[in-house]
RODO-2510 file (C-alpha; in nm, 4 decimals, decimal comma):
residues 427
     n   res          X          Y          Z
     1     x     1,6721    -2,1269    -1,7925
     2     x     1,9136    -1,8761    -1,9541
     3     x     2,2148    -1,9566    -1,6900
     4     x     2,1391    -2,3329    -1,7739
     5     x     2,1307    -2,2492    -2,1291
     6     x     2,4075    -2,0170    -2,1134
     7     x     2,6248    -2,2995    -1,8924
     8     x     2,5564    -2,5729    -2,1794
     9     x     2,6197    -2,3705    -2,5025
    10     x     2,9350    -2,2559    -2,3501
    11     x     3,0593    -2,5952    -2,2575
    12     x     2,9709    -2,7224    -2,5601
    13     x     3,1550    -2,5120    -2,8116
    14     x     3,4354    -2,5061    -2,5932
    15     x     3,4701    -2,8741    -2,5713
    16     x     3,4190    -2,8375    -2,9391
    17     x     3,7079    -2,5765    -2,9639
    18     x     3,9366    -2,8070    -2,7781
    19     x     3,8689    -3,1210    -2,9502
    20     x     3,9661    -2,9109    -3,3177
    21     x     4,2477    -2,7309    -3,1772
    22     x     4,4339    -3,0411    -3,0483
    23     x     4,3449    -3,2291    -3,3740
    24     x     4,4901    -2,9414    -3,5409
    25     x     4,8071    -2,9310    -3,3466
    26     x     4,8397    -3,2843    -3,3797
    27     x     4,8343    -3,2676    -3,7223
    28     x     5,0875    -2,9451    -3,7602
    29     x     5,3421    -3,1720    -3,5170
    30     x     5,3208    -3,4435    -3,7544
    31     x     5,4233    -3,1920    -4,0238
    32     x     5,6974    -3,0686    -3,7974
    33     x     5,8300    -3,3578    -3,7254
    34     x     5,8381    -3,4980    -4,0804
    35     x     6,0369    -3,1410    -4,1368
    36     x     6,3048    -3,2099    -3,8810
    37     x     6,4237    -3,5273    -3,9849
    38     x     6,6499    -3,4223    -4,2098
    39     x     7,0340    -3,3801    -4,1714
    40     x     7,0208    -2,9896    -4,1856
    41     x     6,6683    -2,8810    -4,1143
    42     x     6,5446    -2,5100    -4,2160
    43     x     6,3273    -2,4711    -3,8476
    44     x     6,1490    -2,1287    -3,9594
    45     x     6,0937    -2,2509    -4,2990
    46     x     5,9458    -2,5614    -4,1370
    47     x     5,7272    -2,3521    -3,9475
    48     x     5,6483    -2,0923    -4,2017
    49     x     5,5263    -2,4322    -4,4181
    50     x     5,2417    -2,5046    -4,1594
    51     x     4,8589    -2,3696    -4,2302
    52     x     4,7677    -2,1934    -3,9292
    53     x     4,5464    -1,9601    -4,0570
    54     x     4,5208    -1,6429    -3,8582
    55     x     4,3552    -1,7879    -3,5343
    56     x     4,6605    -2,0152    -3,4671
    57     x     5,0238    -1,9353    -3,3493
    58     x     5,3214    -2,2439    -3,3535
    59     x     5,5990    -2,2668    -3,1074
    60     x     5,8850    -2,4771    -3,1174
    61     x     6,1089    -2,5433    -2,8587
    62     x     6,4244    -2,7284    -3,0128
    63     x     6,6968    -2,7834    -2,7952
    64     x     6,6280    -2,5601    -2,5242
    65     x     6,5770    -2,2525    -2,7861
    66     x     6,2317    -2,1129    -2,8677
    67     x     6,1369    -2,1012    -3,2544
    68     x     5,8410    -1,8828    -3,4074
    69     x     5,7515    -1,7651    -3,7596
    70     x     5,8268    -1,4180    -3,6613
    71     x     5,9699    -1,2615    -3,2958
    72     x     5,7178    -1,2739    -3,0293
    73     x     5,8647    -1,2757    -2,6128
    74     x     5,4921    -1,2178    -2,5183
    75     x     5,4037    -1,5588    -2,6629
    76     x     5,6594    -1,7665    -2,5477
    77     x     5,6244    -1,6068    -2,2092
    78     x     5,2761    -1,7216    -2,1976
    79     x     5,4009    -2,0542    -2,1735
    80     x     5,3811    -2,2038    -1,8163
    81     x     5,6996    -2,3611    -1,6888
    82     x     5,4846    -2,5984    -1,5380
    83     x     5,3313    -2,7330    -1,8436
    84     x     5,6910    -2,7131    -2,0278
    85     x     5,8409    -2,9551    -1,7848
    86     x     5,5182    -3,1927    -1,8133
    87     x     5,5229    -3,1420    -2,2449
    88     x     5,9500    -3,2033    -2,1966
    89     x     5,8798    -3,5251    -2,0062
    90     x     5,7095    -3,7126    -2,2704
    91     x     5,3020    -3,5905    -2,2171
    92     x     5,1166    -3,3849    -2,4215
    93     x     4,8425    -3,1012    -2,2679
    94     x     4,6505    -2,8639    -2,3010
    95     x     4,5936    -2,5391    -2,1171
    96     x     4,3872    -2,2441    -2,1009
    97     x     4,6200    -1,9339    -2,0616
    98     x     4,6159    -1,5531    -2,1191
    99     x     4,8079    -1,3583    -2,4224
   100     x     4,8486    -0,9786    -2,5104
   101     x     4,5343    -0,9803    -2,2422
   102     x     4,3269    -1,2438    -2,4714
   103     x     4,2001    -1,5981    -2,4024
   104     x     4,3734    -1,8887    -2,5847
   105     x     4,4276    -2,2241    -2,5577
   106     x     4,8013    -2,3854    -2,5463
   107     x     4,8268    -2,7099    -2,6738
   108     x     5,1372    -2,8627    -2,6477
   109     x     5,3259    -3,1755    -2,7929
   110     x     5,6470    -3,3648    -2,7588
   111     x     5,8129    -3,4499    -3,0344
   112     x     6,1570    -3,5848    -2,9468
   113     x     6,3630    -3,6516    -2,6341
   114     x     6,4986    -3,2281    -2,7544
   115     x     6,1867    -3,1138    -2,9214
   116     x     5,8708    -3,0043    -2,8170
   117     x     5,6218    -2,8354    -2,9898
   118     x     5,3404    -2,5628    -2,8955
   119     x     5,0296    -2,3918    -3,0939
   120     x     4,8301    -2,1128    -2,9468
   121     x     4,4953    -2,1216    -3,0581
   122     x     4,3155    -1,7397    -3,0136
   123     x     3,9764    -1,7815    -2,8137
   124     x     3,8725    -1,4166    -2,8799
   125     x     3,6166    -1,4917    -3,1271
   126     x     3,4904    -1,7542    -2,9029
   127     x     3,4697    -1,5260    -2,5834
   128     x     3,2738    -1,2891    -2,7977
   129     x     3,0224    -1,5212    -2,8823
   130     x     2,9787    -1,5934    -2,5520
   131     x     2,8943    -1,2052    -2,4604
   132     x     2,6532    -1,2164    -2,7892
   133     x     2,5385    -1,5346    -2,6581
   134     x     2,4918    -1,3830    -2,2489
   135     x     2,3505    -1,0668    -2,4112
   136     x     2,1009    -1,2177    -2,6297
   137     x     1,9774    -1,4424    -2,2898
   138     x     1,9771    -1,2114    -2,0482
   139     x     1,7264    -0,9748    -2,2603
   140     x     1,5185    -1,2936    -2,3237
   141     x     1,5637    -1,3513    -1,9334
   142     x     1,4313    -0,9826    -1,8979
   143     x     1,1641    -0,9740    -2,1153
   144     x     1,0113    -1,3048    -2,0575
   145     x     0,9545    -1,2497    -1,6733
   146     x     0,8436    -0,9108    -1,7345
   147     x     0,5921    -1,0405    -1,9721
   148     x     0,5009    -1,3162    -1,7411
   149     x     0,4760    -1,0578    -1,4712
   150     x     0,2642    -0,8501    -1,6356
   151     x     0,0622    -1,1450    -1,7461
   152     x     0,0530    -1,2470    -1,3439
   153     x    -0,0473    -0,9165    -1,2397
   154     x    -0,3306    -0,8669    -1,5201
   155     x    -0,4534    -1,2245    -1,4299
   156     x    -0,4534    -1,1064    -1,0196
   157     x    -0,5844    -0,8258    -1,1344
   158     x    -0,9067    -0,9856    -1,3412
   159     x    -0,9079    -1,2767    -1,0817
   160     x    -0,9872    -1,0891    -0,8024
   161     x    -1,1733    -0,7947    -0,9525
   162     x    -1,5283    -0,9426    -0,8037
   163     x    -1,3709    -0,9779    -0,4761
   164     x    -1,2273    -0,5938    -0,4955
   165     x    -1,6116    -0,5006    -0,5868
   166     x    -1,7628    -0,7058    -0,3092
   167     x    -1,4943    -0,5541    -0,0549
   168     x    -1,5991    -0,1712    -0,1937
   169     x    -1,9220    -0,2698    -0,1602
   170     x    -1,8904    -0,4013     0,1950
   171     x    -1,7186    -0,0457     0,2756
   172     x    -1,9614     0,1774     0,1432
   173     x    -2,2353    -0,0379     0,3330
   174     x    -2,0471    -0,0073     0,6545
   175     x    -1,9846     0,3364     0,5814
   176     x    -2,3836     0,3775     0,5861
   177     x    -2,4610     0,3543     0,1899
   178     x    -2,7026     0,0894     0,1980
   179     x    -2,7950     0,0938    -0,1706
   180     x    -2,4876    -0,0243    -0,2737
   181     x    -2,5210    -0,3533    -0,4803
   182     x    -2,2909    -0,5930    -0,6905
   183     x    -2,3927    -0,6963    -1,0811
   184     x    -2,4862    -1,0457    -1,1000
   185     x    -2,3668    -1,0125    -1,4554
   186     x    -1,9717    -0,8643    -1,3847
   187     x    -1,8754    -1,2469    -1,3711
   188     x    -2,1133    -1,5694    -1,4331
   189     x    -1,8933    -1,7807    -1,2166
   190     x    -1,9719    -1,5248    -0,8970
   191     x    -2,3464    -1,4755    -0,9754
   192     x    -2,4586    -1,7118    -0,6910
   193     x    -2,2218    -1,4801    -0,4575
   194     x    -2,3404    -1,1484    -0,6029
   195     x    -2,7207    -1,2483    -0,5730
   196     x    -2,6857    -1,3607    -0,2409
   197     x    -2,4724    -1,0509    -0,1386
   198     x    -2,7657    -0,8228    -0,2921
   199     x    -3,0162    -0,9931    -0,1241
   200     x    -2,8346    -1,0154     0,2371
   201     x    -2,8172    -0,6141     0,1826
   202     x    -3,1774    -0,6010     0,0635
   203     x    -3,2735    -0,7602     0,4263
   204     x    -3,0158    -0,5458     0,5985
   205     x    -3,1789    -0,2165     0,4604
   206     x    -3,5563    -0,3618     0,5115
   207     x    -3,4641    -0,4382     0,9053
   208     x    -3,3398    -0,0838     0,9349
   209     x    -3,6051     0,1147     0,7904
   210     x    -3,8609    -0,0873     1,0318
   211     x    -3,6205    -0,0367     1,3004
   212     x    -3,6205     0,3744     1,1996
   213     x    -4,0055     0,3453     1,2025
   214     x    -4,0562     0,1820     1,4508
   215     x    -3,8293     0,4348     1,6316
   216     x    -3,9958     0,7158     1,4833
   217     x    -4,3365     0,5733     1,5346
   218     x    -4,2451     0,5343     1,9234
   219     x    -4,1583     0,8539     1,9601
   220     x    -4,4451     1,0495     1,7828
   221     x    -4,6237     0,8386     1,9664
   222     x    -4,4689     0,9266     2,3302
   223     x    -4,5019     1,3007     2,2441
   224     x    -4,8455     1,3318     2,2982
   225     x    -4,8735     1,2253     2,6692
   226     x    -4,5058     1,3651     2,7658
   227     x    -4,6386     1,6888     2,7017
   228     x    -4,9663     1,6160     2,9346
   229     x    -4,7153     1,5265     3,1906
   230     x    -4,4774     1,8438     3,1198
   231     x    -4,7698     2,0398     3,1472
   232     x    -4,8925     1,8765     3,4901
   233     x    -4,5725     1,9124     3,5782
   234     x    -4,5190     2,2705     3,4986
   235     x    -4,8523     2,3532     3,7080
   236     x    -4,7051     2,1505     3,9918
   237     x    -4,4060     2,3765     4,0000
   238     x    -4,5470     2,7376     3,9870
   239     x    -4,7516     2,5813     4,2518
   240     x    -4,4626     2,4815     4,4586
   241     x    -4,4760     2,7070     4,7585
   242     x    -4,7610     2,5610     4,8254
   243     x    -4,6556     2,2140     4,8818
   244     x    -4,4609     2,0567     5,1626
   245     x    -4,0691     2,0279     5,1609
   246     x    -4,1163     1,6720     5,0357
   247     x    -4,3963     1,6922     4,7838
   248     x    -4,1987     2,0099     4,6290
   249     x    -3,9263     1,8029     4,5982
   250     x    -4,0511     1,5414     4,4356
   251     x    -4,2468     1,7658     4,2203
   252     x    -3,9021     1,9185     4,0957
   253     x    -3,7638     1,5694     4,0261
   254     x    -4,0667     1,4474     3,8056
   255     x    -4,0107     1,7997     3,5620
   256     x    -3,6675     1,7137     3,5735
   257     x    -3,7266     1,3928     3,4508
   258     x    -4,0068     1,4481     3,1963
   259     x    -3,8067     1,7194     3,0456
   260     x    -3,5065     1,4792     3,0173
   261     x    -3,7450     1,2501     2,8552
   262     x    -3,8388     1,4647     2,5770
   263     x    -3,5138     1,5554     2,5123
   264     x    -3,4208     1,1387     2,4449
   265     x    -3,7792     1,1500     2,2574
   266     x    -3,6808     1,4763     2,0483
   267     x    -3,3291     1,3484     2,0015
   268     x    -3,4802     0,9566     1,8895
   269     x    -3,7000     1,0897     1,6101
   270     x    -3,3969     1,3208     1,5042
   271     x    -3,1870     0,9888     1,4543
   272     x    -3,4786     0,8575     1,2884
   273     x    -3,4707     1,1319     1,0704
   274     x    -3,1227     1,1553     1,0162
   275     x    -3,0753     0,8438     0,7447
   276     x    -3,2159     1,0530     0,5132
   277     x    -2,9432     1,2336     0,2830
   278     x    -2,8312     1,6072     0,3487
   279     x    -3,0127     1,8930     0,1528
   280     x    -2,7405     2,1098     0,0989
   281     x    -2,8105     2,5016     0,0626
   282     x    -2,5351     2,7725     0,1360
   283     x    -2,4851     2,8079     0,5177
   284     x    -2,2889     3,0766     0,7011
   285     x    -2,1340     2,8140     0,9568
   286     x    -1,9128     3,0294     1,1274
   287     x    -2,2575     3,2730     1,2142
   288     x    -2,3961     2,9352     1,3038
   289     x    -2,1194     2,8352     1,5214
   290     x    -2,1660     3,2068     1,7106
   291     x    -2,5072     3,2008     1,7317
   292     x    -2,5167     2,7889     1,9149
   293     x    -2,2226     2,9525     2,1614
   294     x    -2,4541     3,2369     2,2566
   295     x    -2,7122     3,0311     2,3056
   296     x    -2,5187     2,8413     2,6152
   297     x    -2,3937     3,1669     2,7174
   298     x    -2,0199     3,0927     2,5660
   299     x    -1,8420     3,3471     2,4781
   300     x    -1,8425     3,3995     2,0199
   301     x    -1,4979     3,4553     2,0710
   302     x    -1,4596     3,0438     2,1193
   303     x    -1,5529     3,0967     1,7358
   304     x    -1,2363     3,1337     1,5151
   305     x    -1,2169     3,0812     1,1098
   306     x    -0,8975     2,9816     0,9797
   307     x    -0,7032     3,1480     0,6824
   308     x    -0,8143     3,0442     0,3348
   309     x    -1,1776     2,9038     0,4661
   310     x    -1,4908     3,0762     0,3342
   311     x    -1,7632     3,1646     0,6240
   312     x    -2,0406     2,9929     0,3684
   313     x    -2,0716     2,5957     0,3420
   314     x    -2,2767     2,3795     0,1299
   315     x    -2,4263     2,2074     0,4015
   316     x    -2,7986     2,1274     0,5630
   317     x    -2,8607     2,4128     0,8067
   318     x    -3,0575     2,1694     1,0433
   319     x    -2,8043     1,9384     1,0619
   320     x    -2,4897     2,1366     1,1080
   321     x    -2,6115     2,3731     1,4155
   322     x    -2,7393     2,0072     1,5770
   323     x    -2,3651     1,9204     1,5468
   324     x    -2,2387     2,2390     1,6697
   325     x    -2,4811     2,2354     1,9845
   326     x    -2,4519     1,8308     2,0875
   327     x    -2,0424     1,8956     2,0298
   328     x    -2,0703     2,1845     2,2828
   329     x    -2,3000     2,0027     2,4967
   330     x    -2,0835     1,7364     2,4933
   331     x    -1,7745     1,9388     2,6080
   332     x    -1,9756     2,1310     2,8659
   333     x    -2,1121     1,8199     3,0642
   334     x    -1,7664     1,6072     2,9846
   335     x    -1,4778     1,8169     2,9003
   336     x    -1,4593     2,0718     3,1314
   337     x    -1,6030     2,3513     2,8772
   338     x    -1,5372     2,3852     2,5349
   339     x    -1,2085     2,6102     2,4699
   340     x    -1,2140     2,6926     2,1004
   341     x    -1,4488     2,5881     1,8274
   342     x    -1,2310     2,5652     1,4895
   343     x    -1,3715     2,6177     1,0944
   344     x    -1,0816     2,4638     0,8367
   345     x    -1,0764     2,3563     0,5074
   346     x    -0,9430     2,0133     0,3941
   347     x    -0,9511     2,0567    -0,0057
   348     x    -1,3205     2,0421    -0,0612
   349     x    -1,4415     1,9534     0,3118
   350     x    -1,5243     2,1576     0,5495
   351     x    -1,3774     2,0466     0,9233
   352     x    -1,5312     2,1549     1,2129
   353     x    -1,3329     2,1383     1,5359
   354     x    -1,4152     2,1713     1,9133
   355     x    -1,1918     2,1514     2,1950
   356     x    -1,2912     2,1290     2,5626
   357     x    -1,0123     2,1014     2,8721
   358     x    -1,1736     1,7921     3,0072
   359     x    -0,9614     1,4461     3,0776
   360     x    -0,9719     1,3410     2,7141
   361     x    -1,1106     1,0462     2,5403
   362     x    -0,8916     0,7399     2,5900
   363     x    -0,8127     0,5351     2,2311
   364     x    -1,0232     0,2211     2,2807
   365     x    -1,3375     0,4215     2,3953
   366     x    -1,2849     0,6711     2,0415
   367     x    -1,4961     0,4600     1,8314
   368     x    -1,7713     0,3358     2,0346
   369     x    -1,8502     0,6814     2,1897
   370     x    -2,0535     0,7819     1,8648
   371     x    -2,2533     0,4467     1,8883
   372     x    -2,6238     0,4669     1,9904
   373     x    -2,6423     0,4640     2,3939
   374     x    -2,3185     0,4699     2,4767
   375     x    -2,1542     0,6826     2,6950
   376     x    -1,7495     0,7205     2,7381
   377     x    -1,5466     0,6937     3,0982
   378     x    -1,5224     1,0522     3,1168
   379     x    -1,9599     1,0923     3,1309
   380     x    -1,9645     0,8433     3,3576
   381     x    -1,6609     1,0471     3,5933
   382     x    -1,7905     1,3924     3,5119
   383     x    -2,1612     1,3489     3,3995
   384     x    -2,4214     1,4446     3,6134
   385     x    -2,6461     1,1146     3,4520
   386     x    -2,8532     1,3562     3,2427
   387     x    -2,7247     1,2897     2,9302
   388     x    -2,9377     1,0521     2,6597
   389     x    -2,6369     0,8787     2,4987
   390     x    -2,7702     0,9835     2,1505
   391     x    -2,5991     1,3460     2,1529
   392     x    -2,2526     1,2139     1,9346
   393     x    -2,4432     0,9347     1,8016
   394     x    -2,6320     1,2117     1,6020
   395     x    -2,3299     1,3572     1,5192
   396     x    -2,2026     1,0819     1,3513
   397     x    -2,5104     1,0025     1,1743
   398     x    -2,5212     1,4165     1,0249
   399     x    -2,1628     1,3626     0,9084
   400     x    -2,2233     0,9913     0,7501
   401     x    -2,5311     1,2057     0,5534
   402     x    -2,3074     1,4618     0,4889
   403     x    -2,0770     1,1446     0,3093
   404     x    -1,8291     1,2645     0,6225
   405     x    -1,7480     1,1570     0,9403
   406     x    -1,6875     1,2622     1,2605
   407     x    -1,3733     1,1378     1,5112
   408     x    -1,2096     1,3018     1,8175
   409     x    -0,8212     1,3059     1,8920
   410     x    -0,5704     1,4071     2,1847
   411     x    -0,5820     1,7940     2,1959
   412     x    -0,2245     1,9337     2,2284
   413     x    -0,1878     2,0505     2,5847
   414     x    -0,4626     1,8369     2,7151
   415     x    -0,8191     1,7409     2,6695
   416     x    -1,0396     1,6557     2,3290
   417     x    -1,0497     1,7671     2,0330
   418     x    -1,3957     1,6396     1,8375
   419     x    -1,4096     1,6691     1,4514
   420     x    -1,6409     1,6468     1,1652
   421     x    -1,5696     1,6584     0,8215
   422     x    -1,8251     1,7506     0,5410
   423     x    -1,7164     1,6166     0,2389
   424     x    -1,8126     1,8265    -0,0696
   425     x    -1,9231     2,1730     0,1334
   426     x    -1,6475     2,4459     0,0106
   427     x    -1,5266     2,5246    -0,3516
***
């Protein structure tokens, strides 16, 4: 709009300017002419008799000489020849042309068969109303599509502000917070949405408490005879020797069994336990992290606390040595061994890091690995098939209640490096 604008006022007073300028010079080559025909004409004082005003120049070219009121070569050089010879032949025309380095407009007029006559009409004022005129747009231009940007962008902005809250919401529920909940009252038009959002999340976190009971339930209730068996079968191994080759063997595989058992029992109602939030208390995590290695005969010196991180956390002391143990578990039946088990800060989080030399976790299998019952490529190559499937799963859950969470990556030099971060746990 301010090009089109700019394009049509411009036009327009220069059509304007044209039109008066060659009625003027019409009219001053009237008054020439009328001043020649005399027997002994005074040219200058003919000239000097005309009312240009200060925005006009007169030229006269009478027999082949060039007349002015006072000496100018600039200005009668700024005549083109080519508009002479048309002006000499009869026509009259106009011209846009250039003096001292200043817009003007050259009308010129034929008088006689030896006379011709020229007025230079100064554009300056004109071309500066033009670059008031641009100048005065463009800032228009400028601030009317920043306003209507900023009008766009708060209007986005308020549009899709109950979508933004529903999408939060939907993160934080992924991310395990299942009392998130939208107000029906943020926007009337989205109540129906926000109601029905609520109440889709009020089933969601009524399936998965009964599913936690139920899970809990099951495995209080298994408990009871798992440890009749475990104790049948402890009697039935001291008492060993006494069997056959066969029945001993057999013997050995039931213990091995029913003690694998109530490690998947021990480790359900631990995940059953684990939606509950962290109760934090100050930890010494890197004594924590020593005492799991000793406990699987690995060396303390695995144990290493990088500059700038304090030894206590803010952490649940349950929770953080079960991560520490199933993370060395997990590198000892997967990865080869563990090789280093790191303590860092990230600002206010506590990372805890654990290497192992195995193959490495490949990138499609890095999510699903800390799902419920799922076991990666590498336990299925390397495992000896007594592993629950629950160990990282666990870990996962103790960093979601930590408001964490827990990943693995390619170690440099080969193998897997597991990580959990506990949001909140350092100063």
């Amino acid at each position: 709009m301010a090009l089109v604008s700019y394009e049509l006022t411009r036009r327009s007073l220069m059509d304007e300017r044209e039109r008066t300028a060659v009625r003027a010079a019409y009219f001053d080559a009237a008054v020439v002419r009328n001043g020649l025909d005399t027997d002994d004409p005074d040219v200058v004082e003919v000239l000097r008799s005309l009312d240009t005003g200060g925005s006009r120049r007169a030229l006269l070219n009478l027999d082949g000489d060039w007349h002015a009121r006072t000496a100018d070569v600039g200005l009668t050089a700024a005549v083109p020849e080519e508009l002479q010879r048309l002006v000499g032949a009869g026509e009259p025309a106009v011209q846009r042309v250039r003096v001292d380095g200043q817009a003007a407009l050259l009308v010129g007029v034929p008088l006689s068969g030896s006379a011709t006559y020229y007025e230079v009409n100064s554009l300056g004022e004109l071309e500066r109303t033009f670059q008031a005129l641009a100048l005065t747009l463009t800032a228009v231009a400028i601030m009317v599509a920043g306003s209507g940007a900023a009008l766009g962008w708060y209007a986005t902005r308020h549009g899709l502000r109950p979508l933004t809250a529903v999408a939060n919401a939907a993160e934080k529920i992924a991310a395990g917070e299942l009392t998130a909940r939208l107000d029906p009252a943020t926007d009337p038009d989205l109540t129906r949405l926000s109601t029905s959002f609520n109440h889709m999340v009020d089933q969601l976190a009524r399936r998965i408490e009964r599913d936690r009971r139920f899970a809990a339930d099951v495995s209080h209730e298994l408990r009871s005879p798992l440890q009749t068996l475990a104790a049948a079968a402890s009697v039935l191994q001291r008492r060993r020797e006494h069997h056959d080759e066969r029945t001993a063997t057999a013997a050995g595989l039931v213990a091995d069994e029913i003690d694998r058992f109530q490690r998947l029992v021990n480790d359900l109602i631990d995940l059953a336990r684990s939606d509950q939030p962290a109760h934090r208390a100050p930890v010494d995590v890197a004594e924590l992290a020593r005492r799991a290695c000793a406990e699987r005969d690995l060396p303390a010196s695995l144990v290493s606390l990088v500059a700038g991180t304090p030894r206590t956390w803010r952490v649940e002391r349950r929770r953080v040595a079960q991560v520490l143990v199933n993370l060395l578990d997990n590198a000892t039946r997967y990865g080869a061994g563990p090789v280093a088990v790191r303590l860092s800060r990230d600002g206010d989080a506590g990372v805890i890091e654990v290497d192992d030399d195995g193959p490495g976790v490949p990138v499609e299998d890095r999510e699903a690995i800390f799902d419920r019952f799922v076991r990666g490529r590498a336990a299925h190559a390397r495992g000896a098939g007594d592993g629950t499937g629950l160990g990282l799963a666990l870990v996962a859950q103790h960093a979601t209640a930590h408001g964490g969470r827990a990943g693995v990556l390619d170690r440099p030099g080969g193998g897997a490096r597991f990580h959990v971060t506990l949001p909140g746990s350092l100063p």
